[in-house]
C-alpha positions as CSV (number, residue, x, y, z in Angstrom):
1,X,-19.3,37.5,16.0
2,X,-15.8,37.3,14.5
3,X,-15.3,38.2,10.9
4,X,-12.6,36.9,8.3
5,X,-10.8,39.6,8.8
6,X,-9.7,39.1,11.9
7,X,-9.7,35.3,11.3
8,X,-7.1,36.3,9.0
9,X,-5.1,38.7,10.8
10,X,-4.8,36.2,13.4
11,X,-3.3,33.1,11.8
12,X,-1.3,35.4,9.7
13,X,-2.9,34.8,6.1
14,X,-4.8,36.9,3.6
15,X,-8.9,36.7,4.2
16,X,-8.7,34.1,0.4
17,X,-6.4,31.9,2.1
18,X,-9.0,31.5,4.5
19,X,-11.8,31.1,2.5
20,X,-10.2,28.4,1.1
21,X,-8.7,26.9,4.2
22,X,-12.3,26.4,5.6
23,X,-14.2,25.5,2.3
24,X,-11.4,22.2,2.3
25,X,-9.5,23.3,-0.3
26,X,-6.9,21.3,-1.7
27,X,-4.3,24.4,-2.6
28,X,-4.0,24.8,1.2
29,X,-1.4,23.4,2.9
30,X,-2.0,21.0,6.2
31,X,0.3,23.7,7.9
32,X,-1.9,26.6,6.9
33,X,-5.0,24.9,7.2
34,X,-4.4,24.1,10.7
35,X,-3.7,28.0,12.0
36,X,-6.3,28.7,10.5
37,X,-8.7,26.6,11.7
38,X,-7.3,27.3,15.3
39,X,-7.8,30.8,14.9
40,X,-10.9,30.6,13.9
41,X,-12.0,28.6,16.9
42,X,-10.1,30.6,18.9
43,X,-12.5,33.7,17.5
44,X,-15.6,31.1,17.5
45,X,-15.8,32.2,13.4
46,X,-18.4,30.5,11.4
47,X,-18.4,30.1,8.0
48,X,-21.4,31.9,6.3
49,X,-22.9,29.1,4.1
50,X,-24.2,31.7,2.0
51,X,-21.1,33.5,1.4
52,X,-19.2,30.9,0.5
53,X,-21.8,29.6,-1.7
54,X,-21.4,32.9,-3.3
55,X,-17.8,32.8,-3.4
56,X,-17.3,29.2,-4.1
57,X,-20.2,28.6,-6.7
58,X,-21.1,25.6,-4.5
59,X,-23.8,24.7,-1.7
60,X,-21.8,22.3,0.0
61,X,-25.2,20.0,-0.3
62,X,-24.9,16.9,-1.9
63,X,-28.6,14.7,-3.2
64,X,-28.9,11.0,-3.1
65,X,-31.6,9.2,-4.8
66,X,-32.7,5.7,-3.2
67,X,-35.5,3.6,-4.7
68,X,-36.2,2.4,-1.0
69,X,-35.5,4.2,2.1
70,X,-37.4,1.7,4.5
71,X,-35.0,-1.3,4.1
72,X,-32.0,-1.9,6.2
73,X,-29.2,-2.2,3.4
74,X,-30.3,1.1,2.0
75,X,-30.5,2.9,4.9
76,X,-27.3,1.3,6.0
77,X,-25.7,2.8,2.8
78,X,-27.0,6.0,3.8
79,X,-25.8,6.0,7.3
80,X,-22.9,5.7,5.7
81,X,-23.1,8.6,3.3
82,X,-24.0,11.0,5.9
83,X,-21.2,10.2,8.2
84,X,-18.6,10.9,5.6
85,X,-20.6,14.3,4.5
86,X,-20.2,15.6,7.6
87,X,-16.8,14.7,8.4
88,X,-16.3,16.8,4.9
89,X,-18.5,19.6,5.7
90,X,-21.3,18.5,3.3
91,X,-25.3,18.3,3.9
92,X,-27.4,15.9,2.2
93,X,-30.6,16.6,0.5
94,X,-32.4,12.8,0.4
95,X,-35.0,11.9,-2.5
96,X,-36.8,8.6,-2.2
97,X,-38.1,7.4,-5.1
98,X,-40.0,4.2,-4.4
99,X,-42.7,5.9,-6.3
100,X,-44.2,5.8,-10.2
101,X,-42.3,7.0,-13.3
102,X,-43.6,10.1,-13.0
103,X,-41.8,10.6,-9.7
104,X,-38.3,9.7,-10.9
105,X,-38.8,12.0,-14.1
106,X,-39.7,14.9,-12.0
107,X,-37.0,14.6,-9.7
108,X,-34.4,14.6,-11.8
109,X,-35.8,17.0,-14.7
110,X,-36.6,19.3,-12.0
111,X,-35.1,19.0,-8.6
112,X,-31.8,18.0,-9.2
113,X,-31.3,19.9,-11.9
114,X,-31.7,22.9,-10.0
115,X,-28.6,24.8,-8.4
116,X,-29.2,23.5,-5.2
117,X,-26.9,20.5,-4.9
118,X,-23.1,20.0,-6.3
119,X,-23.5,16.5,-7.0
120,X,-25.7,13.3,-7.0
121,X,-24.9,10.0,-5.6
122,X,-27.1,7.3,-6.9
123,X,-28.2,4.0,-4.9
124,X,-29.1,0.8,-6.7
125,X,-30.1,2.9,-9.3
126,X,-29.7,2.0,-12.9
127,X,-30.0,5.5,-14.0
128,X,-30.9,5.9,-17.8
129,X,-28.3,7.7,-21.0
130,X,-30.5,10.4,-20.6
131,X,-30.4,11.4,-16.9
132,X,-26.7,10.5,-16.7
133,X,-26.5,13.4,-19.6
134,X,-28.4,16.3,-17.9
135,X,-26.4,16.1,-14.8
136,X,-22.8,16.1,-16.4
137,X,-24.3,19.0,-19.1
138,X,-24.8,20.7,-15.7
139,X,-21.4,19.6,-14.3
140,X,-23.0,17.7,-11.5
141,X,-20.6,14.9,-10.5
142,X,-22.2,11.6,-10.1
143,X,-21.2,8.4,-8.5
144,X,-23.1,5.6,-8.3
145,X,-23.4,2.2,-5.9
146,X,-25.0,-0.8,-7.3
147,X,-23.4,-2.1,-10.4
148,X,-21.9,-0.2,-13.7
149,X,-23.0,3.1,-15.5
150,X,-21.7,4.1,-19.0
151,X,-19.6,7.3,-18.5
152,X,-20.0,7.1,-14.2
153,X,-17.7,6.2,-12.1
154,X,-19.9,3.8,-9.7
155,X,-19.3,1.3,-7.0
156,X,-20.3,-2.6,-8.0
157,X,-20.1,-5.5,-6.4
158,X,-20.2,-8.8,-7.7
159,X,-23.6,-10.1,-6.9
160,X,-23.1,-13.7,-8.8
161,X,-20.0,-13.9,-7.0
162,X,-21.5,-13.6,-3.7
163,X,-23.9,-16.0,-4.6
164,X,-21.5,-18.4,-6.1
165,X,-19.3,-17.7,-2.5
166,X,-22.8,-18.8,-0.2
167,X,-23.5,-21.6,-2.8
168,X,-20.2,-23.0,-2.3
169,X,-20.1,-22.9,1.6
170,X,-23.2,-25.0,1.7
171,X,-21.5,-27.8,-1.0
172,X,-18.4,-28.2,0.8
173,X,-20.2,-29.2,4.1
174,X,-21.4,-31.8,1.7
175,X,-25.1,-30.3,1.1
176,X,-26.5,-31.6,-2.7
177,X,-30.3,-30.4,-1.9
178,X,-29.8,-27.1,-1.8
179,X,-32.7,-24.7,-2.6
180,X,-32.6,-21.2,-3.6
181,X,-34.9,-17.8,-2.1
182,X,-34.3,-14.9,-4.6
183,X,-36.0,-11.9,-5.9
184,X,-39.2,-11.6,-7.2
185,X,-39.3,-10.1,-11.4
186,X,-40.2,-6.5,-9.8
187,X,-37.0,-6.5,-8.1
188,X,-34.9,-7.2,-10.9
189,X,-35.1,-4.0,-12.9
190,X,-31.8,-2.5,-11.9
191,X,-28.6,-4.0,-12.4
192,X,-30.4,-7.2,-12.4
193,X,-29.1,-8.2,-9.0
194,X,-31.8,-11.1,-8.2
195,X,-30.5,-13.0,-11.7
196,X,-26.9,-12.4,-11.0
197,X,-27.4,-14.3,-8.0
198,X,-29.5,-17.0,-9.0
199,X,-27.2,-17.4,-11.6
200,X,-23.9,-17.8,-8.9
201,X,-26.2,-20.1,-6.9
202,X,-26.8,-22.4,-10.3
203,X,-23.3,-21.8,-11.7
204,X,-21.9,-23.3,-8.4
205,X,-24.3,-26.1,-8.2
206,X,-23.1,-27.0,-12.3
207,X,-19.3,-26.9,-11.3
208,X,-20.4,-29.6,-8.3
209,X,-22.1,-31.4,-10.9
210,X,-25.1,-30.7,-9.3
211,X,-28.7,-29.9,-11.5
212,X,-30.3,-26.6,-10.6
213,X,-33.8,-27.8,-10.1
214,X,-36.6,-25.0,-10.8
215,X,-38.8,-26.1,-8.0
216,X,-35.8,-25.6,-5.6
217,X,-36.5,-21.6,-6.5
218,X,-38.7,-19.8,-4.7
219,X,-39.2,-15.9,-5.6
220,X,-39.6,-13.0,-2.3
221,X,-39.7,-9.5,-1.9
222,X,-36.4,-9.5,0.0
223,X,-38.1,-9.1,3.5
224,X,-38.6,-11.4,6.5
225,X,-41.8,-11.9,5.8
226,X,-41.4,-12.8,2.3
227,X,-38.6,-15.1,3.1
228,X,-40.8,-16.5,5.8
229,X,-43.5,-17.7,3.4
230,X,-41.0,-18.7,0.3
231,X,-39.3,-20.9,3.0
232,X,-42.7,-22.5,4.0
233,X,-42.9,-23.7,0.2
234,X,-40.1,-25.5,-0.2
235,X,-39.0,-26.5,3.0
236,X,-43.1,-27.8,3.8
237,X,-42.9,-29.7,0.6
238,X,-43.4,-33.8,2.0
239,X,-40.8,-34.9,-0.3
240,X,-38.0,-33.3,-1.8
241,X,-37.4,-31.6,1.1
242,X,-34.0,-29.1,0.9
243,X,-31.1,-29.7,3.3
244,X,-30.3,-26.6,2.8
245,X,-31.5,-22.9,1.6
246,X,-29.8,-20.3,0.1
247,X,-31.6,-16.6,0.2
248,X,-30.4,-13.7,-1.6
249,X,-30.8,-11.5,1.1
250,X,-30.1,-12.1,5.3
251,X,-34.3,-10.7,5.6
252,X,-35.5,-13.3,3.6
253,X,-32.7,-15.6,5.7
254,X,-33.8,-14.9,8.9
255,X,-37.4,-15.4,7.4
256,X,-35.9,-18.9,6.5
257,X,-35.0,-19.8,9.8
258,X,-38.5,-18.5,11.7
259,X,-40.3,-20.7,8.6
260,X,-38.3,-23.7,9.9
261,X,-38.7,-23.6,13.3
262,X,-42.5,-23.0,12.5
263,X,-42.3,-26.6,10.3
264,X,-40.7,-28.3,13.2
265,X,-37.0,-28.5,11.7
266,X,-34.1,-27.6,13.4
267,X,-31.5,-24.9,12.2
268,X,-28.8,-26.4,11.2
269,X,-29.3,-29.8,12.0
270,X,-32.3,-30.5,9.6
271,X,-31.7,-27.7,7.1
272,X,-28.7,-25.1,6.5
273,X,-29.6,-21.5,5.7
274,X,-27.0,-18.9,4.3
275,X,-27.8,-15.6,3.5
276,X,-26.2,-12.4,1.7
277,X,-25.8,-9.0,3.6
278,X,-24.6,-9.0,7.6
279,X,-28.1,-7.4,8.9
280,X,-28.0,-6.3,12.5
281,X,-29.7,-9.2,13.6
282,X,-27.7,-11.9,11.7
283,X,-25.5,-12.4,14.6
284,X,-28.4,-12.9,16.9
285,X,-29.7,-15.2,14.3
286,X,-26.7,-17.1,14.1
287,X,-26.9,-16.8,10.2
288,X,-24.3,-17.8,8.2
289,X,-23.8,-14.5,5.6
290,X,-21.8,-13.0,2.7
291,X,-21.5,-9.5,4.5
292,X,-20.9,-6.7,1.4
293,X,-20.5,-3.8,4.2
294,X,-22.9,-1.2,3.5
295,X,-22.5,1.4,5.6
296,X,-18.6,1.5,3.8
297,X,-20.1,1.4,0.8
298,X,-21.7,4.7,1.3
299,X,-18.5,5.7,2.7
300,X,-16.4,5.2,0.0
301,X,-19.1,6.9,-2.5
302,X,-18.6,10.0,-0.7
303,X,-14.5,9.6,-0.4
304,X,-14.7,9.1,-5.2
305,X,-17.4,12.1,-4.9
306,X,-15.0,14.3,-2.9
307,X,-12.5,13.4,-5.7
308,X,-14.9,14.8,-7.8
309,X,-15.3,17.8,-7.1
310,X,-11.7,19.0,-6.3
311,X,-10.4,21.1,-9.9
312,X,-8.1,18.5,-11.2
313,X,-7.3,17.8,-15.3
314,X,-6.1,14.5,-14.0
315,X,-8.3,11.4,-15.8
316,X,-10.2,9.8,-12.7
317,X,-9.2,6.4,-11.6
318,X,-11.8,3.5,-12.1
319,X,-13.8,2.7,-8.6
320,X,-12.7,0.0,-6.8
321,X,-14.3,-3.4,-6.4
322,X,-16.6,-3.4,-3.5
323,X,-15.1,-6.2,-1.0
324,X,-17.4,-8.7,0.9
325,X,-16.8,-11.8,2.8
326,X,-17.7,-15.1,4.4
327,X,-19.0,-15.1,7.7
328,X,-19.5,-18.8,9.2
329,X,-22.0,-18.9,12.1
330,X,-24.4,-21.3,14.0
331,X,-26.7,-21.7,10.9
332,X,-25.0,-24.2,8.6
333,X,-23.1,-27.2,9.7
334,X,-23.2,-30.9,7.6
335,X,-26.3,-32.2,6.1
336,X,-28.8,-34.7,8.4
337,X,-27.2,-38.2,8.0
């Protein structure tokens, strides 16, 4: 196997130059990186992760710490997160921690404190003064997704917004019974996404001059089969009945729907259902969604992370504001004359 030597003598540049060609440098020029990469595939050279761990005084290995790995968005993130590791030359060491507190101390007064990863990206997790602190005393650059950090640069999006956007859709079709499926208290502990959008749901209904009624709520565990059952409540009710449903999350949607059609109602002619996400199967669904783009959102974390860790004395600029967006399908249409 080719060494950097002769990688070097080859495109013409000392063995250093190379070392930091192939470990993405930024001091490199595009010019330079490129004959060096060519000669190094020319000479099928390959980058000793060891070495340049040595050398570099990183382990091109970044963790990422999800409190669910079974459900689509956060997995969605993730698919995300790896693609843009790779394309950067970056593993990813994966810590689920849908466990106790005792999990979620370990990990990160053990595991990620040890020298094995350059940096942490953090997934709907509202991490805590204190864990925040023992990463950056390490120099670990963080990045978070979910909603805002004190002293992190992290990814939000606006949750009672997105809610408010979904409410809205359903009013201007000229809906005025419009019921809400949101999060259960245990889901509410970080970022306190389930209130921000029950509170865009009610702030739209209030602007339409609409009351919020309490027994138009129904709380779920963000999965079909919790929408499924939430859905049975208020849309089984024998008076009262919603025209249409709001759910905080396309699962709990598409549980909606298969609640309805269950009930005897038709979808969208006897009750509206909009959802928040752009799952897989929304489009099979026909659902109506807010689609916030996940697997770009773990994209993008990656993109600020790289920022990172490049040596710069530049101030880093403030994340940007997640984007999401109204998708109309099948699933809504004008309330039942």
């Amino acid at each position: 196997m080719a060494g950097i030597e002769e990688v070097a003598r080859l495109a013409g540049v000392s063995t250093a130059t190379v070392s930091r060609a192939l470990s993405g440098n930024v001091h490199v020029s595009p010019a330079t990186r490129s004959k060096v990469e060519a000669a190094a595939l020319e000479l099928d050279y390959v980058v000793s992760s060891n070495a340049s761990s040595l050398a570099s005084g990183r382990t091109r290995n970044i963790a990422v710490v999800v409190p669910f790995l079974a459900r689509w968005f956060f997995s969605s993130v993730l698919e995300g997160v790896q693609s843009a590791l790779l394309r950067h030359g970056y593993d990813l060491t994966l810590y689920n921690l849908s466990g106790d507190a005792d999990e979620r101390h370990s990990v990160f007064e053990h595991f990620l404190l040890r020298q094995r990863v350059d940096a942490v990206i953090a997934i709907s997790l509202e991490l805590t003064e204190a864990e925040v602190k023992r990463l950056h005393t390490l120099a670990k650059p963080l990045v978070g997704i979910g909603g805002p950090i004190s002293g992190v640069r992290t990814l939000s999006i606006d949750d009672t917004l997105i809610a408010r956007l979904a409410t809205e859709h359903l009013i201007s079709l000229g809906h005025t019974e419009i019921a809400h499926i949101g999060g259960s208290p245990e889901f509410d502990l970080d970022f306190h996404m389930s209130t921000n959008r029950r509170l865009g749901y009610e702030s739209a209904l209030e602007a339409a001059g609409l009351a919020a009624d309490p027994a138009s709520f129904a709380p779920a565990d963000f999965t079909i089969h919790g929408g499924y059952h939430a859905a049975k409540q208020l849309l089984g009710a024998p008076q009262g009945r919603p025209t249409a449903v709001f759910a905080s999350s396309d699962e709990m949607a598409i549980g909606a729907i298969l609640a309805a059609r269950d009930l005897g109602l038709v979808v969208p002619r006897d009750v509206s259902i909009v959802g928040v996400d752009d799952h897989d199967l929304s489009d099979f669904f026909g659902l109506t969604t807010v689609a916030q783009f996940p697997r770009g959102q773990g994209e993008m974390a990656v993109e600020i992370l790289m920022e990172e860790l490049k040596p710069t004395t530049e101030a880093a600029p403030a994340a940007p504001a997640l984007p999401y967006e109204l998708i109309v399908r099948s699933s809504t249409a004008v309330p039942p004359a």
